[in-house]
MOPAC internal coordinates of N, CA, C and O (Angstrom, degrees):
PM7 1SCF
backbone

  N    0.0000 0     0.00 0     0.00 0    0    0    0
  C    1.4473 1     0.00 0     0.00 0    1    0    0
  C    1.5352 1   108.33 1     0.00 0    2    1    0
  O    1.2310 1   119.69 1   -46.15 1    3    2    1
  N    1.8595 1   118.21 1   133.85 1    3    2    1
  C    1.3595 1    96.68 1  -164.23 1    5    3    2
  C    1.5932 1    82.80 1   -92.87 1    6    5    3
  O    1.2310 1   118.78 1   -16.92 1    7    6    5
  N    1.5273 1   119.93 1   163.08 1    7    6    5
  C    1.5915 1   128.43 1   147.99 1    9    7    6
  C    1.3700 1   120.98 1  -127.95 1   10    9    7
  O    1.2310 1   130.07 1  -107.91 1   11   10    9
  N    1.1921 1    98.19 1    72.09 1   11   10    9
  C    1.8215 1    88.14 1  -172.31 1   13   11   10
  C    1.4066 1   130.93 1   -47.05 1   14   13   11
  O    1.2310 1   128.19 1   138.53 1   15   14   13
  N    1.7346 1   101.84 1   -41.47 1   15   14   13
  C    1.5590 1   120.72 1   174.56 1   17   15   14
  C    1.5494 1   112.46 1   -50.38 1   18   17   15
  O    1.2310 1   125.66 1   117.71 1   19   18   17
  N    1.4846 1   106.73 1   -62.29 1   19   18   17
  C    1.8661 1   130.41 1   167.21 1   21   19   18
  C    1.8336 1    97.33 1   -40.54 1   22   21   19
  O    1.2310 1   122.26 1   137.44 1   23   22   21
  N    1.0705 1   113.28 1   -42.56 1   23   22   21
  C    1.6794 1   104.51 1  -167.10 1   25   23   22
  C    1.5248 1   104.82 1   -91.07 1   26   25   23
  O    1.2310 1   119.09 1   144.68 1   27   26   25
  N    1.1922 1   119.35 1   -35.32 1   27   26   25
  C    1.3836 1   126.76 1   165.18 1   29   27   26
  C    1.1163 1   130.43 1   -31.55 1   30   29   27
  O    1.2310 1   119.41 1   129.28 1   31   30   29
  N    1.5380 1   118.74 1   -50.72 1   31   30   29
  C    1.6017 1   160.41 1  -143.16 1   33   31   30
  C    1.2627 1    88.52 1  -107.79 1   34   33   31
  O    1.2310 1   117.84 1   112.86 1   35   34   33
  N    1.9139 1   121.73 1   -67.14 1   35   34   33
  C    1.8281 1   111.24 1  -167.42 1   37   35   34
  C    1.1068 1    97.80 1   -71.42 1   38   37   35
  O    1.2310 1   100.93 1   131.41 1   39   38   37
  N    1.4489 1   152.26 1   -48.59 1   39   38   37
  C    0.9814 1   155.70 1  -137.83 1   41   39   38
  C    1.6665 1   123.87 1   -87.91 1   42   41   39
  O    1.2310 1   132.28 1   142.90 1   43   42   41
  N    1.4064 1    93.88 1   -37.10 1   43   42   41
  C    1.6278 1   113.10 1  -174.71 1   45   43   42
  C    1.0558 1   108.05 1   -90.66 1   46   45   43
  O    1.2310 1   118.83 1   132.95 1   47   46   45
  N    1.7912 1   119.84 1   -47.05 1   47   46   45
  C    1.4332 1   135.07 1  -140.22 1   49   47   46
  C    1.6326 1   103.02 1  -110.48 1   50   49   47
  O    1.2310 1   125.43 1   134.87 1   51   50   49
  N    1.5606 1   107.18 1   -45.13 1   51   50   49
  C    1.8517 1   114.97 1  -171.37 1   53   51   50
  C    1.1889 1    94.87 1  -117.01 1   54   53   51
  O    1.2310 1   115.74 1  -120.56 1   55   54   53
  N    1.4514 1   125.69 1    59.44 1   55   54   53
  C    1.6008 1   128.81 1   150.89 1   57   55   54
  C    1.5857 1   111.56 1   -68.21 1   58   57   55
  O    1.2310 1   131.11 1    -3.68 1   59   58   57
  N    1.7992 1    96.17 1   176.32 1   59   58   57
  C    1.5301 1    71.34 1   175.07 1   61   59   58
  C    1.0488 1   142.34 1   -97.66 1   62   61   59
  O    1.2310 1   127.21 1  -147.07 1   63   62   61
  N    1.4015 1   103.73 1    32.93 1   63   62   61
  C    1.9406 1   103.60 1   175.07 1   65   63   62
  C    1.4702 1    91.22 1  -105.23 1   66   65   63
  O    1.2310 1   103.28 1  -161.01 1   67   66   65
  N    0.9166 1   148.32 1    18.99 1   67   66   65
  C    1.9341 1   153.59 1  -137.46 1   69   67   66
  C    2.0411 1    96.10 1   -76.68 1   70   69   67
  O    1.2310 1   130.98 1   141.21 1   71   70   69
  N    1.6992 1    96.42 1   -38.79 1   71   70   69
  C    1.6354 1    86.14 1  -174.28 1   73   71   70
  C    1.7506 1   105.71 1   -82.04 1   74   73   71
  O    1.2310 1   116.12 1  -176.53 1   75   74   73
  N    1.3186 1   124.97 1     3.47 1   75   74   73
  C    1.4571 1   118.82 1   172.55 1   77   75   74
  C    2.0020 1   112.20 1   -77.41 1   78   77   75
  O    1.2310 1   128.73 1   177.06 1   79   78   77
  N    1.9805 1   100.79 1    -2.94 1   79   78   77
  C    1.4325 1    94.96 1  -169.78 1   81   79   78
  C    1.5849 1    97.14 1  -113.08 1   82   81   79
  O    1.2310 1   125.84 1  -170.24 1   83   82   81
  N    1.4497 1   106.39 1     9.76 1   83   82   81
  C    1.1957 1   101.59 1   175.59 1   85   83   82
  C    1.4078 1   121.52 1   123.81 1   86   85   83
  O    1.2310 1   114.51 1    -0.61 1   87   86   85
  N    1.3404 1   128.01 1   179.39 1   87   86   85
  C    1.6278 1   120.16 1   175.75 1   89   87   86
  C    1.1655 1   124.76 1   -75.40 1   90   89   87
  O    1.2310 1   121.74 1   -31.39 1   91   90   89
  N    1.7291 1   114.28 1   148.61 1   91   90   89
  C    1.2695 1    93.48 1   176.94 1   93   91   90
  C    1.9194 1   139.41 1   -58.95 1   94   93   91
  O    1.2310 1   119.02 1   179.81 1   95   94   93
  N    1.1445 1   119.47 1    -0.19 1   95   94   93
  C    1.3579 1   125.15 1   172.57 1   97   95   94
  C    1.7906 1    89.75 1   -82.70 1   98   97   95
  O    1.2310 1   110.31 1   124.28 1   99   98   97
  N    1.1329 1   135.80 1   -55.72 1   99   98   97
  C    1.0976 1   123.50 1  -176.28 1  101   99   98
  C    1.6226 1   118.11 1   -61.67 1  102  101   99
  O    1.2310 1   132.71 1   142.01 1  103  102  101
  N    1.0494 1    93.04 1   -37.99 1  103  102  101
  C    2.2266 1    86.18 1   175.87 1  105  103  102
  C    1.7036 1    99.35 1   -71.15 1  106  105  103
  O    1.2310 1   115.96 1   150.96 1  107  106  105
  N    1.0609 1   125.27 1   -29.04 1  107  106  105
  C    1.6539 1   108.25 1  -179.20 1  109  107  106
  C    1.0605 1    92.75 1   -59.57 1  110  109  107
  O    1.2310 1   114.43 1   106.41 1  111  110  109
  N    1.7799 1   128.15 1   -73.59 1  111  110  109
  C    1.0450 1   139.05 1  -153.60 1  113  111  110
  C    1.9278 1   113.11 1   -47.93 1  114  113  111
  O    1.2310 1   130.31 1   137.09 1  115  114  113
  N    1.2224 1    97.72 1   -42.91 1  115  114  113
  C    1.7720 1   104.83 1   177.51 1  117  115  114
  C    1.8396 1   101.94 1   -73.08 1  118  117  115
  O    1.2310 1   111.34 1   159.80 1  119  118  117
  N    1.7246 1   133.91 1   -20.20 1  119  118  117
  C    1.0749 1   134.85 1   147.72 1  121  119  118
  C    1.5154 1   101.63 1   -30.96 1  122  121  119
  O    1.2310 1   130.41 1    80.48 1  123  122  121
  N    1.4781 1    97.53 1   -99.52 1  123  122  121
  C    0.9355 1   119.84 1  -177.51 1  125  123  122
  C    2.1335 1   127.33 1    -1.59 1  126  125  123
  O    1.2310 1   147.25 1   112.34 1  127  126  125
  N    1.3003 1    64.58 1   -67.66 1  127  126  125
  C    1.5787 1    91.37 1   177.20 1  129  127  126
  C    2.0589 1   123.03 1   -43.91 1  130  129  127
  O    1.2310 1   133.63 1   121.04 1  131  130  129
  N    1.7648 1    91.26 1   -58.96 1  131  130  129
  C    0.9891 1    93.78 1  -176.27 1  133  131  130
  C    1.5942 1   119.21 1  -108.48 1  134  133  131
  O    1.2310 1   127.12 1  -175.27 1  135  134  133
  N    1.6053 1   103.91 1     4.73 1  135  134  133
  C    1.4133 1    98.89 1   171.12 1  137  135  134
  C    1.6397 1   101.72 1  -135.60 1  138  137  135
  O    1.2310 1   119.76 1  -107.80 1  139  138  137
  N    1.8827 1   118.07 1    72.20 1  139  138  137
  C    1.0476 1   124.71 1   156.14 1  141  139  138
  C    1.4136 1   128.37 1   -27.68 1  142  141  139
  O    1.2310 1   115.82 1   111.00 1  143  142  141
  N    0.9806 1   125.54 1   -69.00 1  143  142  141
  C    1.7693 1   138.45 1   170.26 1  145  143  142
  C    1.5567 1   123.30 1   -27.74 1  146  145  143
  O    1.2310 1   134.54 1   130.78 1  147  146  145
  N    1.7570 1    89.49 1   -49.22 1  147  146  145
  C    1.3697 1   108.96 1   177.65 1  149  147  146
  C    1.2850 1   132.30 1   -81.32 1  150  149  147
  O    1.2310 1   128.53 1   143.97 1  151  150  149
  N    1.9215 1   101.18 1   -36.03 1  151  150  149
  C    1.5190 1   109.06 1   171.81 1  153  151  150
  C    1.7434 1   124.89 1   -58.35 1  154  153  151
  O    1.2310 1   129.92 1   143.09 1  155  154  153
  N    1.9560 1    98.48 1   -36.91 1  155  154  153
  C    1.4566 1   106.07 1   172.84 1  157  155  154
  C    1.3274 1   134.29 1   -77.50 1  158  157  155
  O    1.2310 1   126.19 1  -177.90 1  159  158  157
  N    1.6162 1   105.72 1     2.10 1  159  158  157
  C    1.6207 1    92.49 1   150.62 1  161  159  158
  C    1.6928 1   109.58 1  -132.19 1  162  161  159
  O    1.2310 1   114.43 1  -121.27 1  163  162  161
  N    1.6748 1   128.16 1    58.73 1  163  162  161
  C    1.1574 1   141.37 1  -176.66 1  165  163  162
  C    1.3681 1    99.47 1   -92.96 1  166  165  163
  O    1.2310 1   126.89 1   120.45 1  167  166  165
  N    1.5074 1   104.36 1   -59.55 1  167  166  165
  C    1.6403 1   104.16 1   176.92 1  169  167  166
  C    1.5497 1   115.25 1   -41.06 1  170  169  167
  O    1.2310 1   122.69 1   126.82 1  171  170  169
  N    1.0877 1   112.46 1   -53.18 1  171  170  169
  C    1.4034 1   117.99 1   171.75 1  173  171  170
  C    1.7829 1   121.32 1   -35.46 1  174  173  171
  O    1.2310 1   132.95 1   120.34 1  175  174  173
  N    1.2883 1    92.59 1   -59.66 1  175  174  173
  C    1.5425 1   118.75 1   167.08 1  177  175  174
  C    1.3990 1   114.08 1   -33.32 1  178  177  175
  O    1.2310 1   129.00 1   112.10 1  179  178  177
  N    1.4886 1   100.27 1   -67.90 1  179  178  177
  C    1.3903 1   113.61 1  -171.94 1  181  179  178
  C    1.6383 1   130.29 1   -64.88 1  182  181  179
  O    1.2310 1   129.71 1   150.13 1  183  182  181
  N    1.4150 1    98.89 1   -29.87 1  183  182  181
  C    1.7641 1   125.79 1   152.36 1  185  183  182
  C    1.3769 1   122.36 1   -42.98 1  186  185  183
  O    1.2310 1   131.22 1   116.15 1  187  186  185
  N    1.4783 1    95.96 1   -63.85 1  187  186  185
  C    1.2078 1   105.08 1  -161.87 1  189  187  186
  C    1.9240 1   118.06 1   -98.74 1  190  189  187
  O    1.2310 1   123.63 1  -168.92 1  191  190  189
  N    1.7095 1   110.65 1    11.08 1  191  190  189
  C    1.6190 1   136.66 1   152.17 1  193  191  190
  C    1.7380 1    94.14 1   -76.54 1  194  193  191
  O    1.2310 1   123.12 1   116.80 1  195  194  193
  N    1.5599 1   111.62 1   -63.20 1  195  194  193
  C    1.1885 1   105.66 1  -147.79 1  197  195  194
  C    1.9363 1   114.74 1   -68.43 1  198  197  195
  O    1.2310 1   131.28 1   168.36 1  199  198  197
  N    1.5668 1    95.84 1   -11.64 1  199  198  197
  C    1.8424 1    94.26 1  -170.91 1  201  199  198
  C    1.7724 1    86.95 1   -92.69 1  202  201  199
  O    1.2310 1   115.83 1  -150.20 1  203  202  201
  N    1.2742 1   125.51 1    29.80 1  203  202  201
  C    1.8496 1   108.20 1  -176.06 1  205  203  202
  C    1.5399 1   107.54 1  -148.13 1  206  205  203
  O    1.2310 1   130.03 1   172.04 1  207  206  205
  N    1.8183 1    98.27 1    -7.96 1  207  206  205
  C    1.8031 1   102.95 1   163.19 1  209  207  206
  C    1.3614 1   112.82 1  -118.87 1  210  209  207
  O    1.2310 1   111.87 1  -100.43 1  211  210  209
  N    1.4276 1   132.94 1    79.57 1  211  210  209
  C    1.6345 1   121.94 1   172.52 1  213  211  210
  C    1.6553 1   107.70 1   -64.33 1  214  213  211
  O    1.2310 1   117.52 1  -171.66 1  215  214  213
  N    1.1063 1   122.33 1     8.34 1  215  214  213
  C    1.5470 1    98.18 1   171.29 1  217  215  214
  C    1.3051 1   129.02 1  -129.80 1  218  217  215
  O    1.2310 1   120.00 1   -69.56 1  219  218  217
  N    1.5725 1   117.60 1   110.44 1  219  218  217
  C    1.3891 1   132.63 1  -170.50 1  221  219  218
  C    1.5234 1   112.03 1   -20.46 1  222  221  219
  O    1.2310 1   125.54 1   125.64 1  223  222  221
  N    1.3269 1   106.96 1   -54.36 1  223  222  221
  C    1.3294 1    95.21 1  -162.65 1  225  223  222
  C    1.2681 1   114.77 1   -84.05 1  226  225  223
  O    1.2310 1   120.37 1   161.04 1  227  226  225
  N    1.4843 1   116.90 1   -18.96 1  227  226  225
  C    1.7727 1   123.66 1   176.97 1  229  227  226
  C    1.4569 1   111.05 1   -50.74 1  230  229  227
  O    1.2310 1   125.12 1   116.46 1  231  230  229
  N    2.0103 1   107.78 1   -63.54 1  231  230  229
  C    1.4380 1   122.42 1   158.15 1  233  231  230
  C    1.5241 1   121.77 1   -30.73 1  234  233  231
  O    1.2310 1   127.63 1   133.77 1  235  234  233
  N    1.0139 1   102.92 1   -46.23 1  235  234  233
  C    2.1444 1    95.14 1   171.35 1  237  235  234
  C    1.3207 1    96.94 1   -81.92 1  238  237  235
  O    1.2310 1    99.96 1   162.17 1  239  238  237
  N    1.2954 1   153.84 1   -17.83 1  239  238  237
  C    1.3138 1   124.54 1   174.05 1  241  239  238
  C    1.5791 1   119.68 1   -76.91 1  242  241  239
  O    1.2310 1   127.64 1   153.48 1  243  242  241
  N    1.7147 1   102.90 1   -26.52 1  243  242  241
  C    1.1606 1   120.44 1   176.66 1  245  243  242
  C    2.0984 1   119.05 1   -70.03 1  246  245  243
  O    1.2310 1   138.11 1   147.01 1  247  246  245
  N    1.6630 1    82.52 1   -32.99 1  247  246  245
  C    1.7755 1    81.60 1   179.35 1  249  247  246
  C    1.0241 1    88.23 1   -77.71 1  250  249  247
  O    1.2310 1   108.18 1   125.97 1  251  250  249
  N    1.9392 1   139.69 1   -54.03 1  251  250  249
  C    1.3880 1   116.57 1  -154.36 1  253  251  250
  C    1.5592 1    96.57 1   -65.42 1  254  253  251
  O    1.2310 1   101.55 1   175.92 1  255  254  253
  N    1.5398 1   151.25 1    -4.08 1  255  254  253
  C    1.2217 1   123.18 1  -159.17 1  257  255  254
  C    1.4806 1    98.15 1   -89.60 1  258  257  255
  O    1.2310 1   120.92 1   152.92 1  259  258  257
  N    1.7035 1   115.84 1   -27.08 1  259  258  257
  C    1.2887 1   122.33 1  -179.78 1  261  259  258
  C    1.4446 1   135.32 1   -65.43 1  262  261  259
  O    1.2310 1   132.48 1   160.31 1  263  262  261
  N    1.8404 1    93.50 1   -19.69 1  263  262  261
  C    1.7193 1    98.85 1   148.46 1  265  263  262
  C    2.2269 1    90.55 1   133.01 1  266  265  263
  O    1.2310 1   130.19 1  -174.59 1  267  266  265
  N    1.8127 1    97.94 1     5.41 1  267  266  265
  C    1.3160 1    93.13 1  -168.81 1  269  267  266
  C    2.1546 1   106.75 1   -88.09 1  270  269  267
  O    1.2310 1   130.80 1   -38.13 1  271  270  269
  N    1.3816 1    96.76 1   141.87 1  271  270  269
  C    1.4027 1   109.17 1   167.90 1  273  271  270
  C    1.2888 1   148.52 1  -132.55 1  274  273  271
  O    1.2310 1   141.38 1  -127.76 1  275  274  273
  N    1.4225 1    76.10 1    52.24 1  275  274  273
  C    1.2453 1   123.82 1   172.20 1  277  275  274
  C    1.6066 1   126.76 1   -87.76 1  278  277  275
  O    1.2310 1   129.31 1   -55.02 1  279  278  277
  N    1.2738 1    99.67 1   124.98 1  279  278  277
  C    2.1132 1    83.47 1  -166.82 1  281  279  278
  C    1.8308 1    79.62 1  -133.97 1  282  281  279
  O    1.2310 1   119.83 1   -73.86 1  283  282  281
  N    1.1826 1   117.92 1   106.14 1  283  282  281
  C    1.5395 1   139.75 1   163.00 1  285  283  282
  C    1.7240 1    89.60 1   -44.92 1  286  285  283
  O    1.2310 1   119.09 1   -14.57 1  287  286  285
  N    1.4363 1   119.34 1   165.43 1  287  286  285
  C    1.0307 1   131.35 1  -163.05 1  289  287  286
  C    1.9160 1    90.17 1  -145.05 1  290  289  287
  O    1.2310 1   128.34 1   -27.28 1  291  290  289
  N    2.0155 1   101.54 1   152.72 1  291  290  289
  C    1.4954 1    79.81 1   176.21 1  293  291  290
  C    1.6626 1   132.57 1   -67.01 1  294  293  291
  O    1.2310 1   111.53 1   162.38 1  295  294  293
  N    0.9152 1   133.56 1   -17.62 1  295  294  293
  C    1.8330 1   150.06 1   172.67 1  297  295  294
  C    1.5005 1    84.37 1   -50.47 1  298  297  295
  O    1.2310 1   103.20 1   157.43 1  299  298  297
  N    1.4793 1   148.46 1   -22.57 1  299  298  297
  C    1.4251 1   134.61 1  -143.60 1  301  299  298
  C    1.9491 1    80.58 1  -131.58 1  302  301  299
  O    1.2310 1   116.55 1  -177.67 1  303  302  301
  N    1.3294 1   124.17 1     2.33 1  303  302  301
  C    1.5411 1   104.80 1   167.36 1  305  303  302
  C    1.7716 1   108.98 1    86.51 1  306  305  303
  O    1.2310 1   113.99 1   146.71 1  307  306  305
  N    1.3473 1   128.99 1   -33.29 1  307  306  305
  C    1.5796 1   145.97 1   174.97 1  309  307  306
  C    1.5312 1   106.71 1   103.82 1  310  309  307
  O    1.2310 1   121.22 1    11.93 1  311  310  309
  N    1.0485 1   115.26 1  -168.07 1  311  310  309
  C    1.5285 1   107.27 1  -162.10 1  313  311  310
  C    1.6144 1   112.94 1   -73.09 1  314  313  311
  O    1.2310 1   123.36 1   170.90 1  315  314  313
  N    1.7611 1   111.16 1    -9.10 1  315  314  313
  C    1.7761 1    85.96 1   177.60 1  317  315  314
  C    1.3918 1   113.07 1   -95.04 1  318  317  315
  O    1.2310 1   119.90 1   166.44 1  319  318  317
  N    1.6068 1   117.80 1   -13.56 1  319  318  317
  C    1.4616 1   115.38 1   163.82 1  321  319  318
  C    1.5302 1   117.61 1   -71.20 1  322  321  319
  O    1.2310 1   114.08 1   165.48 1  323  322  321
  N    1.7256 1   128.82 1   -14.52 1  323  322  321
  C    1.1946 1   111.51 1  -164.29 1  325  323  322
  C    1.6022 1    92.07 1  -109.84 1  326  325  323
  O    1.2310 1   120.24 1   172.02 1  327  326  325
  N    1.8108 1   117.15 1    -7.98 1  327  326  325
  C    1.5134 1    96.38 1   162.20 1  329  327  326
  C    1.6490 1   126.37 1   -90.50 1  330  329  327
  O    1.2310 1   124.82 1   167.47 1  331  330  329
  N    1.5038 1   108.34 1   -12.53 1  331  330  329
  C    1.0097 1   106.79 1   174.52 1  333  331  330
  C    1.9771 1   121.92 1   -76.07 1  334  333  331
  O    1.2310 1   127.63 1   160.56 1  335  334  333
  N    1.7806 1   102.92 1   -19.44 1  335  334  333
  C    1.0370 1   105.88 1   138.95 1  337  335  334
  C    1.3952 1   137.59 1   -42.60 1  338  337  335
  O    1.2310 1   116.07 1   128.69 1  339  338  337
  N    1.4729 1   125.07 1   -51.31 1  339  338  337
  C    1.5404 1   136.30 1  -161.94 1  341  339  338
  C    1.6530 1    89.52 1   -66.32 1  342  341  339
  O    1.2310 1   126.38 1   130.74 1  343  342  341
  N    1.5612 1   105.34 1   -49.26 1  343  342  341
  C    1.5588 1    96.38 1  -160.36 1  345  343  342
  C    1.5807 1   109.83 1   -92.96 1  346  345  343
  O    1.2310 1   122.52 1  -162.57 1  347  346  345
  N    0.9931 1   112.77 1    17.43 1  347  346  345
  C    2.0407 1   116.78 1   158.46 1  349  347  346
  C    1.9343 1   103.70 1  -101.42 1  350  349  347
  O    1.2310 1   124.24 1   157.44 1  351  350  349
  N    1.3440 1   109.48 1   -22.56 1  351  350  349
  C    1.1653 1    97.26 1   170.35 1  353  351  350
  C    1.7757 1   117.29 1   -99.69 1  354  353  351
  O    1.2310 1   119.48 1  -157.76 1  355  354  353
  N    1.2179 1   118.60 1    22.24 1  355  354  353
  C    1.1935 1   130.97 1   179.22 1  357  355  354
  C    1.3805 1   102.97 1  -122.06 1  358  357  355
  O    1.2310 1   114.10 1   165.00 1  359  358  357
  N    1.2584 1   128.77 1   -15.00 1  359  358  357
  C    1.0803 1   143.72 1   164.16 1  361  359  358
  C    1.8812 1   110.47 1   -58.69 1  362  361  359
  O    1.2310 1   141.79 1    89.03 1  363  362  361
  N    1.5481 1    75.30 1   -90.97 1  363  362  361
  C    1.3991 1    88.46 1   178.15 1  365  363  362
  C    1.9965 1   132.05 1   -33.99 1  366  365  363
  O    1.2310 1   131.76 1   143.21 1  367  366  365
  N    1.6471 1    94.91 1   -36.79 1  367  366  365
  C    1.5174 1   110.74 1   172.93 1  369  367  366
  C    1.3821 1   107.01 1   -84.79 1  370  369  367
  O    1.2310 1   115.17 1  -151.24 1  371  370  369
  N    1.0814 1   126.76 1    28.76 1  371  370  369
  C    1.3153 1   124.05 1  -160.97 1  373  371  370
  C    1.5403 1   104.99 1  -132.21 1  374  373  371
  O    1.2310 1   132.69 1   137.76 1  375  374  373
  N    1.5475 1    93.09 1   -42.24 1  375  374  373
  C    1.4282 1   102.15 1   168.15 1  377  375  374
  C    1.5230 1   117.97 1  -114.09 1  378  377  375
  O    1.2310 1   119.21 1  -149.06 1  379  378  377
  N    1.4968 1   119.12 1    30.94 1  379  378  377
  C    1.1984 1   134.98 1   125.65 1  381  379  378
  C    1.8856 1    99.13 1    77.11 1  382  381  379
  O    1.2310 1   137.74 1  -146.03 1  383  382  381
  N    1.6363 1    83.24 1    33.97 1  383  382  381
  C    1.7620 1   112.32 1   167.39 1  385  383  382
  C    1.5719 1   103.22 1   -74.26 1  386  385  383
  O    1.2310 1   120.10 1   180.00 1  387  386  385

């Protein structure tokens, strides 16, 4: 499945220095910001990863393969609650909620 936006975002945004640019509501939001095009069809992205991987741990091998370093913690649900997070808050900044 390609995600360019999804690979864009782990890759560009949740490298691994990602918490020196700030929190994660703030790296969506700086997404957001500077890659319009990309942020408005992420949600999409993130939908349509999450209805074709049911298994937590496959999905983190798959975000880390996409370049993300990011490791969700349990309080954050594991990686399909904290991406389905990314893409309601990419949502929401997207449509300028």
């Amino acid at each position: 499945m390609e995600t360019p936006a999804l690979d864009q975002l782990l890759g560009a945004y949740f490298h691994q220095d990602w918490r020196l640019d700030g929190t994660e509501s703030e790296i969506v939001a700086t997404f957001v910001a500077d890659e319009p095009d990309l942020a408005a069809v992420l949600p999409q992205e993130v939908d349509a990863l999450l209805s074709t991987v049911a298994d937590d741990a496959e999905l983190g091998r798959l975000l880390f393969d996409k370049g993300s370093y990011h490791v969700p913690g349990p309080e954050q649900g594991g990686h399909r609650a904290w991406l389905a997070e990314v893409g309601r808050r990419a949502r929401v900044h997207v449509r300028g909620e």
